[in-house]
mmJSON file of the N, C-alpha and C atoms, coordinates in Angstrom:
{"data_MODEL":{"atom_site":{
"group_PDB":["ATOM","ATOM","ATOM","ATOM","ATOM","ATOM","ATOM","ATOM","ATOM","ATOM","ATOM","ATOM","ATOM","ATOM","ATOM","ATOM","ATOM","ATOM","ATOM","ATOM","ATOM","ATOM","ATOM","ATOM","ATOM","ATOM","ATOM","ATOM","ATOM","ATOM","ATOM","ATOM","ATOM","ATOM","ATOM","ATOM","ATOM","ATOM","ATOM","ATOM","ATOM","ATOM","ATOM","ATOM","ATOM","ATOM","ATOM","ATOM","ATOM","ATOM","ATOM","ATOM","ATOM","ATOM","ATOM","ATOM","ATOM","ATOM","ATOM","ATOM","ATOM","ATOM","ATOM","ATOM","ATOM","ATOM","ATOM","ATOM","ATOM","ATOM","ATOM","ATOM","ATOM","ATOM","ATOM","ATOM","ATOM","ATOM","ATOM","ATOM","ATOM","ATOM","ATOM","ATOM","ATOM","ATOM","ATOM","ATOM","ATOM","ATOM","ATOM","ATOM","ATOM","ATOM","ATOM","ATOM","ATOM","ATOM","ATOM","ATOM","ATOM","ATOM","ATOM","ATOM","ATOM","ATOM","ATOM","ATOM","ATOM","ATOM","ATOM","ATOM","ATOM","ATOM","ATOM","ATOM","ATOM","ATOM","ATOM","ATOM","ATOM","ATOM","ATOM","ATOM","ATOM","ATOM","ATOM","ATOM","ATOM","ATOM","ATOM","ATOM","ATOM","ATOM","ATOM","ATOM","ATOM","ATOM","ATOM","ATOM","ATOM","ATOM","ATOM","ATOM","ATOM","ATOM","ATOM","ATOM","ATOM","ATOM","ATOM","ATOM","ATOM","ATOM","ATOM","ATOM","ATOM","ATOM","ATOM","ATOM","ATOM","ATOM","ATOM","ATOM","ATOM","ATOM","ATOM","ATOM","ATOM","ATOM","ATOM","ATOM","ATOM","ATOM","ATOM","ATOM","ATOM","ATOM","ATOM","ATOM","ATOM","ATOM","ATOM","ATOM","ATOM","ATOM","ATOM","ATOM","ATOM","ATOM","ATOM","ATOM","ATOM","ATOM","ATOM","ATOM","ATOM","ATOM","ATOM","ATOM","ATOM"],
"id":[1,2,3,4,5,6,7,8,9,10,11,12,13,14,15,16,17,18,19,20,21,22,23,24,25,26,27,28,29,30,31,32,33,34,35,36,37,38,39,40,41,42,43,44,45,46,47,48,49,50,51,52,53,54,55,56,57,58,59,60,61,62,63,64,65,66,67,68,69,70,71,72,73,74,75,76,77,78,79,80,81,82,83,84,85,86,87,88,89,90,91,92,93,94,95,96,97,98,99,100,101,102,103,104,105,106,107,108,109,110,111,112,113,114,115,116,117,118,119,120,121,122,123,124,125,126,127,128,129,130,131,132,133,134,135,136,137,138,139,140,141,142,143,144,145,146,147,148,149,150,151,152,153,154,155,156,157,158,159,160,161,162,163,164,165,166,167,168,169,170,171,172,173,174,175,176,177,178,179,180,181,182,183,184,185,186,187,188,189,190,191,192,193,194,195,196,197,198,199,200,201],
"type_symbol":["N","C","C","N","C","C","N","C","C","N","C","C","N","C","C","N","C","C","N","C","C","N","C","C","N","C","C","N","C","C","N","C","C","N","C","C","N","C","C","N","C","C","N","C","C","N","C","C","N","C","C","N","C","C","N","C","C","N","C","C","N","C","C","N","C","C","N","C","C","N","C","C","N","C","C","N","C","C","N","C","C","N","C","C","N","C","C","N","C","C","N","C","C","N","C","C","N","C","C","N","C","C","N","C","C","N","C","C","N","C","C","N","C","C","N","C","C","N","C","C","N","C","C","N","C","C","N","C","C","N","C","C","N","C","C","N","C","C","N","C","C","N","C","C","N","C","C","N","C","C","N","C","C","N","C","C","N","C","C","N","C","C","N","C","C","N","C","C","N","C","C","N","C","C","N","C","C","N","C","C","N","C","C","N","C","C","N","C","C","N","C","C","N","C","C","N","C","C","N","C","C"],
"label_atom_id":["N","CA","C","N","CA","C","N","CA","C","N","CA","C","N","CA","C","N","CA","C","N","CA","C","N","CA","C","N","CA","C","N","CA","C","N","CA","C","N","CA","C","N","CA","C","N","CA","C","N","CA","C","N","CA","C","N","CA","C","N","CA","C","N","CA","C","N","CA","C","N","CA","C","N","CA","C","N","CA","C","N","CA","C","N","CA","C","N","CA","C","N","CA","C","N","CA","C","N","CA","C","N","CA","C","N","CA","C","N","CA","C","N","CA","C","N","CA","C","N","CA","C","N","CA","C","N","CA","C","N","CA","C","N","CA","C","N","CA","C","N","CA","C","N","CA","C","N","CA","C","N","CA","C","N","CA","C","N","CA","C","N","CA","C","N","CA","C","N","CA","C","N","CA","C","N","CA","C","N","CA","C","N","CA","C","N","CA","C","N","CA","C","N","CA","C","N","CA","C","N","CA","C","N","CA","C","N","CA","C","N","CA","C","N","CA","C","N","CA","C","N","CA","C","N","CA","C","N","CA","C","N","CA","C"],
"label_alt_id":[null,null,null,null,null,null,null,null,null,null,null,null,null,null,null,null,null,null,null,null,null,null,null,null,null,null,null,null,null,null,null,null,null,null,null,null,null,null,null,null,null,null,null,null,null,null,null,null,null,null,null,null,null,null,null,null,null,null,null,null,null,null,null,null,null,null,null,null,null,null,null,null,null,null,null,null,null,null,null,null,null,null,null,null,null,null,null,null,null,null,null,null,null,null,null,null,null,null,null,null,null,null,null,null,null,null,null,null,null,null,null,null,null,null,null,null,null,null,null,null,null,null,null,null,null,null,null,null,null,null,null,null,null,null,null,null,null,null,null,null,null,null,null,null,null,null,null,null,null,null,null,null,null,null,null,null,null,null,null,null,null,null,null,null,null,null,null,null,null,null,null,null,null,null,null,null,null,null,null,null,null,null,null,null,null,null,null,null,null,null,null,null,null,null,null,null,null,null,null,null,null],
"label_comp_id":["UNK","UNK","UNK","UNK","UNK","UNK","UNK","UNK","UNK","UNK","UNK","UNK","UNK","UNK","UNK","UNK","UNK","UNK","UNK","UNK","UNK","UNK","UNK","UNK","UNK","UNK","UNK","UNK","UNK","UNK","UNK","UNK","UNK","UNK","UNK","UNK","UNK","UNK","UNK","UNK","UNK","UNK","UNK","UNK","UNK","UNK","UNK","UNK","UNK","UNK","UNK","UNK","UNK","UNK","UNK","UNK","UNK","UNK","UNK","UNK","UNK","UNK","UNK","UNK","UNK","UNK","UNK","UNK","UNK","UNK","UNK","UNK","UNK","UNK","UNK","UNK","UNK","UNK","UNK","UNK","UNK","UNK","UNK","UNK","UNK","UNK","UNK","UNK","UNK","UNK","UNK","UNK","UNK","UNK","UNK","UNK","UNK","UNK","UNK","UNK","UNK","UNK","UNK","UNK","UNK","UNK","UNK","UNK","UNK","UNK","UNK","UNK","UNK","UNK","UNK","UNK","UNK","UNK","UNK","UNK","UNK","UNK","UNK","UNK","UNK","UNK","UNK","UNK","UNK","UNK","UNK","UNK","UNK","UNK","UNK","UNK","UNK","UNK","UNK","UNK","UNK","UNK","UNK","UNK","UNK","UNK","UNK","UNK","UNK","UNK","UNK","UNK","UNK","UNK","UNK","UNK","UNK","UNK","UNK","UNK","UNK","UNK","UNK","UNK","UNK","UNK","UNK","UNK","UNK","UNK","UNK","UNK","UNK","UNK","UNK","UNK","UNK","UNK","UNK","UNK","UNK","UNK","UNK","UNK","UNK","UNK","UNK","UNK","UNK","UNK","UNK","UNK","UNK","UNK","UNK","UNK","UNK","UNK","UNK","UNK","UNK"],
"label_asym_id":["A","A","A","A","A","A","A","A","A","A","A","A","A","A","A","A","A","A","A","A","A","A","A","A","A","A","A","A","A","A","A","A","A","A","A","A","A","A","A","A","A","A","A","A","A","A","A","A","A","A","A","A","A","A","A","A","A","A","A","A","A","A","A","A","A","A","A","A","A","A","A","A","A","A","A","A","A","A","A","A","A","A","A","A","A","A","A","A","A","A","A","A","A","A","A","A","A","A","A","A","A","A","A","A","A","A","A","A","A","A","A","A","A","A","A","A","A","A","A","A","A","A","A","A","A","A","A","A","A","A","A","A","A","A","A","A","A","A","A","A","A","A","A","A","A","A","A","A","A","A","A","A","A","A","A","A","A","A","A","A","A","A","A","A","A","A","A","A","A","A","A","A","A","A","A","A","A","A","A","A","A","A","A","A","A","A","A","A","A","A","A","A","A","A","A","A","A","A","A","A","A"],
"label_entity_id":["1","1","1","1","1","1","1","1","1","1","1","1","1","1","1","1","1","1","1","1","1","1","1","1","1","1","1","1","1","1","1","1","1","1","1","1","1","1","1","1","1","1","1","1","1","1","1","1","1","1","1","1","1","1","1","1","1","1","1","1","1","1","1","1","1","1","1","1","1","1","1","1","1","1","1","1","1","1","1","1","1","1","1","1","1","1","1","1","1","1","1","1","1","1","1","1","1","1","1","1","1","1","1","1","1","1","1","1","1","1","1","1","1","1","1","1","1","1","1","1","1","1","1","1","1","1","1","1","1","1","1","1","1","1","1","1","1","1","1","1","1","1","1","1","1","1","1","1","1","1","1","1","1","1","1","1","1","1","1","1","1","1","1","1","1","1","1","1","1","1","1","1","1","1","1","1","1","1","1","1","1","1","1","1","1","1","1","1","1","1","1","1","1","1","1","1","1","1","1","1","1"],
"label_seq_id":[1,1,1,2,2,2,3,3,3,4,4,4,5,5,5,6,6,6,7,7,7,8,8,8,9,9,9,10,10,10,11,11,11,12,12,12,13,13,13,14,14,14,15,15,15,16,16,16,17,17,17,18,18,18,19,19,19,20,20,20,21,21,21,22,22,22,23,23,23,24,24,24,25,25,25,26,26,26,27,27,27,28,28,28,29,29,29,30,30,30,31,31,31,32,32,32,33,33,33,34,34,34,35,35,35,36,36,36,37,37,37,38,38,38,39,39,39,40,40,40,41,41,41,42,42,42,43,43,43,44,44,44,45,45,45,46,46,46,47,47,47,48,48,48,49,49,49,50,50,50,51,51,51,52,52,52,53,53,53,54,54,54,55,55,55,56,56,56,57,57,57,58,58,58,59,59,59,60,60,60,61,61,61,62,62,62,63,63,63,64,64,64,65,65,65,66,66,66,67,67,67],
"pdbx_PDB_ins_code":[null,null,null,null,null,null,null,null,null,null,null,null,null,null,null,null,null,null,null,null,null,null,null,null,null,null,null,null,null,null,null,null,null,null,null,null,null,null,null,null,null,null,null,null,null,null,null,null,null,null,null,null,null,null,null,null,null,null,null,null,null,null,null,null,null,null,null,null,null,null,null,null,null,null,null,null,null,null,null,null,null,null,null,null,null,null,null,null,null,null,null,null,null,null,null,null,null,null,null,null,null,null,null,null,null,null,null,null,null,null,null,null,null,null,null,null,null,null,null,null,null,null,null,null,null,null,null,null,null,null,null,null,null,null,null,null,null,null,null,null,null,null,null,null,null,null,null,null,null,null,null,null,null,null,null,null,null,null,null,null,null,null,null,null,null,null,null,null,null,null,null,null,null,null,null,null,null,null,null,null,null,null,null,null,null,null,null,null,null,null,null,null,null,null,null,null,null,null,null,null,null],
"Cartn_x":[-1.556,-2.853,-3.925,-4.888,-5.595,-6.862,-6.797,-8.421,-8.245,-7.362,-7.678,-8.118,-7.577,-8.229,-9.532,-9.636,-11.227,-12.055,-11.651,-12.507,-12.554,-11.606,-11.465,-12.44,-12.24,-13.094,-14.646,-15.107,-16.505,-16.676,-15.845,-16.342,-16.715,-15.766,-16.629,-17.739,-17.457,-19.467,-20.129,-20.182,-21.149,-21.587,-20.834,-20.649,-21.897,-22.194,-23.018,-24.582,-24.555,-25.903,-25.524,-27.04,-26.459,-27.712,-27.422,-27.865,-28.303,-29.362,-29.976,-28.909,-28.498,-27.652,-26.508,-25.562,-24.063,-23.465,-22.859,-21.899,-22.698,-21.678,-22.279,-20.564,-20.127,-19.42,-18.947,-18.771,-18.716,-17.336,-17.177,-15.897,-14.98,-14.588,-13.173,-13.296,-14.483,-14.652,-15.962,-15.801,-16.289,-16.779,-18.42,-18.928,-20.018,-19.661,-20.396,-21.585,-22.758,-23.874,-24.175,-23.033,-23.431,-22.659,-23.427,-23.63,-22.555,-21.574,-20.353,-20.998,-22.04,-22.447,-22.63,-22.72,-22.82,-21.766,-20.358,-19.479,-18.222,-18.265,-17.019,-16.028,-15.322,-14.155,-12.923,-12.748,-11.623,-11.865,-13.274,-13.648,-13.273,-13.646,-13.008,-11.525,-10.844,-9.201,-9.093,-9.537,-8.77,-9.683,-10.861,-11.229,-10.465,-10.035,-8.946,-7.714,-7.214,-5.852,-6.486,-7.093,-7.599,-8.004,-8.162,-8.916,-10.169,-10.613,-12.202,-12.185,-12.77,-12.929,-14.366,-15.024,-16.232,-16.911,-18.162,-18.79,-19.958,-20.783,-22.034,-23.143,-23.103,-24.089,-23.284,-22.381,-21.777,-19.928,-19.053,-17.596,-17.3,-16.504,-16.01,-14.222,-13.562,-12.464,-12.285,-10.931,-10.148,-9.805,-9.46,-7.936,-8.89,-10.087,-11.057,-11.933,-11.702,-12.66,-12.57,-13.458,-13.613,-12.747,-11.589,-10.211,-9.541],
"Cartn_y":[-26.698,-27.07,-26.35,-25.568,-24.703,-24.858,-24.285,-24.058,-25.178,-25.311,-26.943,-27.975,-28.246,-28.963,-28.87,-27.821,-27.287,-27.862,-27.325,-27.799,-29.365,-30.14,-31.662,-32.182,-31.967,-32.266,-32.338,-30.897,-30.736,-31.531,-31.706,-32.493,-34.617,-34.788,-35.835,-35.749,-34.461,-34.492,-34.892,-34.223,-33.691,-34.991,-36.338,-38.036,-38.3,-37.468,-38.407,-37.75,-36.39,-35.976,-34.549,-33.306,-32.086,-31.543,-31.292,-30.338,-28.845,-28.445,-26.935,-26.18,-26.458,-25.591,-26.504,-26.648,-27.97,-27.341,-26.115,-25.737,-24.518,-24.686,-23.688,-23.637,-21.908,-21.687,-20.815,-21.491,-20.634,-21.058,-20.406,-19.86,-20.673,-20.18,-20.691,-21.827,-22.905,-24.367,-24.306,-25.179,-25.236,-26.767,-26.812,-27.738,-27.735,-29.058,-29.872,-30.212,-30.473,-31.269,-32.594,-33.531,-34.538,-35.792,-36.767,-37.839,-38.464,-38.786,-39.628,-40.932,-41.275,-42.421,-42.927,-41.959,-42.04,-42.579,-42.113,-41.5,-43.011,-43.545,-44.523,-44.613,-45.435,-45.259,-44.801,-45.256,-44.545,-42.779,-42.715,-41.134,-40.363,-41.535,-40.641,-40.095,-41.283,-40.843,-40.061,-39.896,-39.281,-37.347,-37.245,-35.921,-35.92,-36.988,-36.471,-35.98,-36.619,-35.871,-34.824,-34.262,-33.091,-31.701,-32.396,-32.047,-31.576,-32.084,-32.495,-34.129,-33.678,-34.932,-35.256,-36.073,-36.347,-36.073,-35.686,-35.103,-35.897,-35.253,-35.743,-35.627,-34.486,-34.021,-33.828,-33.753,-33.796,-34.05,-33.196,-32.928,-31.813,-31.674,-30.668,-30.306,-29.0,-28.362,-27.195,-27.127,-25.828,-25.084,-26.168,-25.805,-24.623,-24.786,-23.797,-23.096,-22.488,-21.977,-20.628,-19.917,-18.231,-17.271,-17.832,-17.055,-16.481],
"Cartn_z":[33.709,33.157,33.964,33.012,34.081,32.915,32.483,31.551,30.694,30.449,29.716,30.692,31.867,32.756,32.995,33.166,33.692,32.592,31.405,29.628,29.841,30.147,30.053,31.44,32.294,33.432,32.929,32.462,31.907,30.703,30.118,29.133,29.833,30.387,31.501,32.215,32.703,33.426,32.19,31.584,30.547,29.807,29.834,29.585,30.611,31.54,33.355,32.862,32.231,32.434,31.895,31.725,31.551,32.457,33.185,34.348,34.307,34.362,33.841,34.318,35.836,36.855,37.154,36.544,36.441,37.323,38.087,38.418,39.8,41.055,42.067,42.591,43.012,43.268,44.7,45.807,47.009,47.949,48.543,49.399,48.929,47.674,46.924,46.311,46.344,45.811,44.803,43.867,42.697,42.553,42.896,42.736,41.494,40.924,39.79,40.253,39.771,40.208,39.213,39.043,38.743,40.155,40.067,41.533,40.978,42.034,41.804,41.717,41.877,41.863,40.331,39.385,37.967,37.311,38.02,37.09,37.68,36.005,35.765,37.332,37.59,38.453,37.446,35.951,35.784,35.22,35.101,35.158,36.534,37.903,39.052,38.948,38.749,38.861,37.972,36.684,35.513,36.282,37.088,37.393,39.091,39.458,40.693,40.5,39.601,38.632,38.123,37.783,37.269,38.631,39.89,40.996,41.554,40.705,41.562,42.516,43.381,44.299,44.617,44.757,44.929,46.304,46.162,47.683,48.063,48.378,49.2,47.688,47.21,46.326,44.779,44.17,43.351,43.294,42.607,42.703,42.92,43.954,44.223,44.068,43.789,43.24,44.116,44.191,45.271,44.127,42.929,42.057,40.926,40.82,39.804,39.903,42.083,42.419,42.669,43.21,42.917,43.026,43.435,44.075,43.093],
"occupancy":[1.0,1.0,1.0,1.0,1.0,1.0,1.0,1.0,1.0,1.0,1.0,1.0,1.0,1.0,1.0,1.0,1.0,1.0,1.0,1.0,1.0,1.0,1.0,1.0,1.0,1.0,1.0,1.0,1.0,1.0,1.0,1.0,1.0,1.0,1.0,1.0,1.0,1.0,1.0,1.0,1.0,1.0,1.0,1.0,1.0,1.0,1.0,1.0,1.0,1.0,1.0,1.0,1.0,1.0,1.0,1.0,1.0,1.0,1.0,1.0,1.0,1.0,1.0,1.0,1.0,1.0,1.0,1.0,1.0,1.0,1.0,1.0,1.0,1.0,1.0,1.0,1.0,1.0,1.0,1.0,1.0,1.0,1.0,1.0,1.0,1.0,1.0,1.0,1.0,1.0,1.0,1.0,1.0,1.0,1.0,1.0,1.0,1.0,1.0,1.0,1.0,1.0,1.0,1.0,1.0,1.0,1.0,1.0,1.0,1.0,1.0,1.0,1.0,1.0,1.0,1.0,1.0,1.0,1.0,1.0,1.0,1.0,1.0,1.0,1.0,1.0,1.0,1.0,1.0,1.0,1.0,1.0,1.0,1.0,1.0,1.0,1.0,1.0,1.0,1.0,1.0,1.0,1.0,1.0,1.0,1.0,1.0,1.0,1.0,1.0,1.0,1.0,1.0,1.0,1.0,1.0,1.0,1.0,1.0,1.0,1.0,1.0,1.0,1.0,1.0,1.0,1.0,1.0,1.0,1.0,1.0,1.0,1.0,1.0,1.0,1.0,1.0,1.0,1.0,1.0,1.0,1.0,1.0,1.0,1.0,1.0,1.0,1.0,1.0,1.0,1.0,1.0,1.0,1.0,1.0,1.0,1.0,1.0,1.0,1.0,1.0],
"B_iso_or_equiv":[0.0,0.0,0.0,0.0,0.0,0.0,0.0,0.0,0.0,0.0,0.0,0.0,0.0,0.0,0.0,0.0,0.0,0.0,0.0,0.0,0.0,0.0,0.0,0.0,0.0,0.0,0.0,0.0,0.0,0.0,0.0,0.0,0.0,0.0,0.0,0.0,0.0,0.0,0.0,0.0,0.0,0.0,0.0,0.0,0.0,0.0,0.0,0.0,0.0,0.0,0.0,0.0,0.0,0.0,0.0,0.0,0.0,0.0,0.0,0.0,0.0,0.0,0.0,0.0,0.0,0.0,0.0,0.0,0.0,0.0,0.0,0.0,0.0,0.0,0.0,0.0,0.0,0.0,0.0,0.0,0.0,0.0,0.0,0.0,0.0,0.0,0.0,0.0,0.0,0.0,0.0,0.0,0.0,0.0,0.0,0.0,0.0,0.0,0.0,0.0,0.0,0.0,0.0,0.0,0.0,0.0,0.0,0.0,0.0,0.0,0.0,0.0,0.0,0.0,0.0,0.0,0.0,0.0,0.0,0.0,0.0,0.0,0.0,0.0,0.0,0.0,0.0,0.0,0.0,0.0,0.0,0.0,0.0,0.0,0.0,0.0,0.0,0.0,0.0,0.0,0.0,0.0,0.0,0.0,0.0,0.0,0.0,0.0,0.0,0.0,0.0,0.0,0.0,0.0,0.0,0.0,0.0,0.0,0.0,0.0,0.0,0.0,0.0,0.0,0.0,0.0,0.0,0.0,0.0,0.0,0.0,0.0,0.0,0.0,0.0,0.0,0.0,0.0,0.0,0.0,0.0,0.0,0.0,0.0,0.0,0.0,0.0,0.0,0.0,0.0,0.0,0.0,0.0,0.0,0.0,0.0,0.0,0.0,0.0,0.0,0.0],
"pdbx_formal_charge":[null,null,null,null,null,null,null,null,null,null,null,null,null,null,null,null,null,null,null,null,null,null,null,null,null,null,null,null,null,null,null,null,null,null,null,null,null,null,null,null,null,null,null,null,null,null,null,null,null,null,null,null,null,null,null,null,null,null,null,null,null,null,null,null,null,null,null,null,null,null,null,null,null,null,null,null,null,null,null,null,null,null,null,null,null,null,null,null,null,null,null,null,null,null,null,null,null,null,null,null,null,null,null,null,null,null,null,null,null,null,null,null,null,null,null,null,null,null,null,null,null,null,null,null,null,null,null,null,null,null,null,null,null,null,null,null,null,null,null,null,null,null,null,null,null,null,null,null,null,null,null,null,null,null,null,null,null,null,null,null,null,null,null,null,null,null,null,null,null,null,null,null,null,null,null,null,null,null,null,null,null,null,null,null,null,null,null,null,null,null,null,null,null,null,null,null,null,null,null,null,null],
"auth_seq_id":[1,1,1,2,2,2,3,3,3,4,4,4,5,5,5,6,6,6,7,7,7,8,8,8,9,9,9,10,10,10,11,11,11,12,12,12,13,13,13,14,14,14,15,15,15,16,16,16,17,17,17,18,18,18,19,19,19,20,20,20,21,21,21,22,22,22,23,23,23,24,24,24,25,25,25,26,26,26,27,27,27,28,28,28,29,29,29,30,30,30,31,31,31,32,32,32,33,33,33,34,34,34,35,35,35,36,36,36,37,37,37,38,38,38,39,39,39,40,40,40,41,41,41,42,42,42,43,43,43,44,44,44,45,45,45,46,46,46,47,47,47,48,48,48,49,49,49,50,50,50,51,51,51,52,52,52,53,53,53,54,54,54,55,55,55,56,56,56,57,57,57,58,58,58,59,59,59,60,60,60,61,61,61,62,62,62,63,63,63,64,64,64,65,65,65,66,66,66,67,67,67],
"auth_comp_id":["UNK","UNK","UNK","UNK","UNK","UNK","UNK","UNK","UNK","UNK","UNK","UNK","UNK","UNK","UNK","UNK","UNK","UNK","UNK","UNK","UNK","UNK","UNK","UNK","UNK","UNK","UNK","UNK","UNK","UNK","UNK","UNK","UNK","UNK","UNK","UNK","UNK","UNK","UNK","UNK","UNK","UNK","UNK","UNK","UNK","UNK","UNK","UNK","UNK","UNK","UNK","UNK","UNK","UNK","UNK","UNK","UNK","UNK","UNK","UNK","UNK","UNK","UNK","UNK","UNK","UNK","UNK","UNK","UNK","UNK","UNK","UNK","UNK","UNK","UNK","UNK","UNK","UNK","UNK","UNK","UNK","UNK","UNK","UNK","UNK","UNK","UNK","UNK","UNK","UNK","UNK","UNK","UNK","UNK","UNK","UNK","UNK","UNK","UNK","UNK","UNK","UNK","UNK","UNK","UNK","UNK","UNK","UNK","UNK","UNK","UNK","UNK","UNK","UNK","UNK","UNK","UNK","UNK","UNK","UNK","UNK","UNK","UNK","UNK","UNK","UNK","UNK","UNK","UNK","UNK","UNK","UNK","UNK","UNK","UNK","UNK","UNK","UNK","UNK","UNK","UNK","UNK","UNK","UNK","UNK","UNK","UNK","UNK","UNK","UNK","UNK","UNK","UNK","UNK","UNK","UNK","UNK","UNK","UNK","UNK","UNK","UNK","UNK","UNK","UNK","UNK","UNK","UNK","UNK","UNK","UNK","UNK","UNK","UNK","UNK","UNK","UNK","UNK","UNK","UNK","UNK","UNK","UNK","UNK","UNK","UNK","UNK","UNK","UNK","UNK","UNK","UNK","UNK","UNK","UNK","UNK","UNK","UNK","UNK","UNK","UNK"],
"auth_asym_id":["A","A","A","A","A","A","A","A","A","A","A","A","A","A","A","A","A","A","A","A","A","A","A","A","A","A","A","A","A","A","A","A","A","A","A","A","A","A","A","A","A","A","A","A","A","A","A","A","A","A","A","A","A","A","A","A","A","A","A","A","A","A","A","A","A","A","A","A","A","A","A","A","A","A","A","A","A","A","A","A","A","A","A","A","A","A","A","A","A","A","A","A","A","A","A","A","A","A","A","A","A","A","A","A","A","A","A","A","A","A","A","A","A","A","A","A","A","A","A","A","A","A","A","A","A","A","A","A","A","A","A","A","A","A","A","A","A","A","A","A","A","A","A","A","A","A","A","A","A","A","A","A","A","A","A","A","A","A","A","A","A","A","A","A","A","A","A","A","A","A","A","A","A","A","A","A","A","A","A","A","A","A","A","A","A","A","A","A","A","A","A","A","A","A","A","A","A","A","A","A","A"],
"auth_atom_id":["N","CA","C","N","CA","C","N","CA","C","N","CA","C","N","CA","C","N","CA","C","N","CA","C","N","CA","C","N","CA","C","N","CA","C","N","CA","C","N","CA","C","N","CA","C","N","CA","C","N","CA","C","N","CA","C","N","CA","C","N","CA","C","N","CA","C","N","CA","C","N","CA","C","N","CA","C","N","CA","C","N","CA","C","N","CA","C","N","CA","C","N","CA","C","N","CA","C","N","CA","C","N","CA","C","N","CA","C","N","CA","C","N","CA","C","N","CA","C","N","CA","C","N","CA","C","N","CA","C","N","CA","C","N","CA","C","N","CA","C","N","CA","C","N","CA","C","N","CA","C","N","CA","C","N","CA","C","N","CA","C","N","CA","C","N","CA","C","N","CA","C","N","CA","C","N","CA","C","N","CA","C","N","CA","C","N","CA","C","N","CA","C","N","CA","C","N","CA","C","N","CA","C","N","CA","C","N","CA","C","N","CA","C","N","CA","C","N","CA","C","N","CA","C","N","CA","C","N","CA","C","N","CA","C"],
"pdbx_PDB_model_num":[1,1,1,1,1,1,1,1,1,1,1,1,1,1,1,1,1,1,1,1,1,1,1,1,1,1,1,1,1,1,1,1,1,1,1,1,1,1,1,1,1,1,1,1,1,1,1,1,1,1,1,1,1,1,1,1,1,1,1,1,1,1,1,1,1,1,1,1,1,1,1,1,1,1,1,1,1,1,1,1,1,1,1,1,1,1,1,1,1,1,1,1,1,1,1,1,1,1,1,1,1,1,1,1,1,1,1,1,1,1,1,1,1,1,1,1,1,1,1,1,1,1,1,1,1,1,1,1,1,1,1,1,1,1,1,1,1,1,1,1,1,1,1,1,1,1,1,1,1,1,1,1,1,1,1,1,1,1,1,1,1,1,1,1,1,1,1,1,1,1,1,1,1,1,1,1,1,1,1,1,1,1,1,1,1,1,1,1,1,1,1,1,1,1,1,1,1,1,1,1,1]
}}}
């Protein structure tokens, strides 16, 4: 699961808010800019199975980043 993940993940942000600038990508990790504070608990697990994990400022991903 690779671009379908990625497609399914965004389509949950996209449930929290739509953000001019949703997505910033640096040294291999791929962060969202929507606040985990928004987002369902079973939206967390279902985007941790997916691999995004939640940060300080949005979600962050190893598994969809610039590499």
């Amino acid at each position: 699961m690779a671009l379908s993940g990625l497609v399914e993940a965004l389509n949950i942000f996209l449930k929290y808010g739509d953000p001019a600038h949703p997505t910033h990508c640096e040294h291999d990790e791929l962060s969202v800019c929507v606040a985990p504070s928004l987002v369902s608990a079973e939206d967390r697990r279902r985007l941790e199975e997916l691999g995004f994990l939640p940060g300080d400022e949005g979600f962050k991903s190893f598994r969809y980043g610039s590499a």
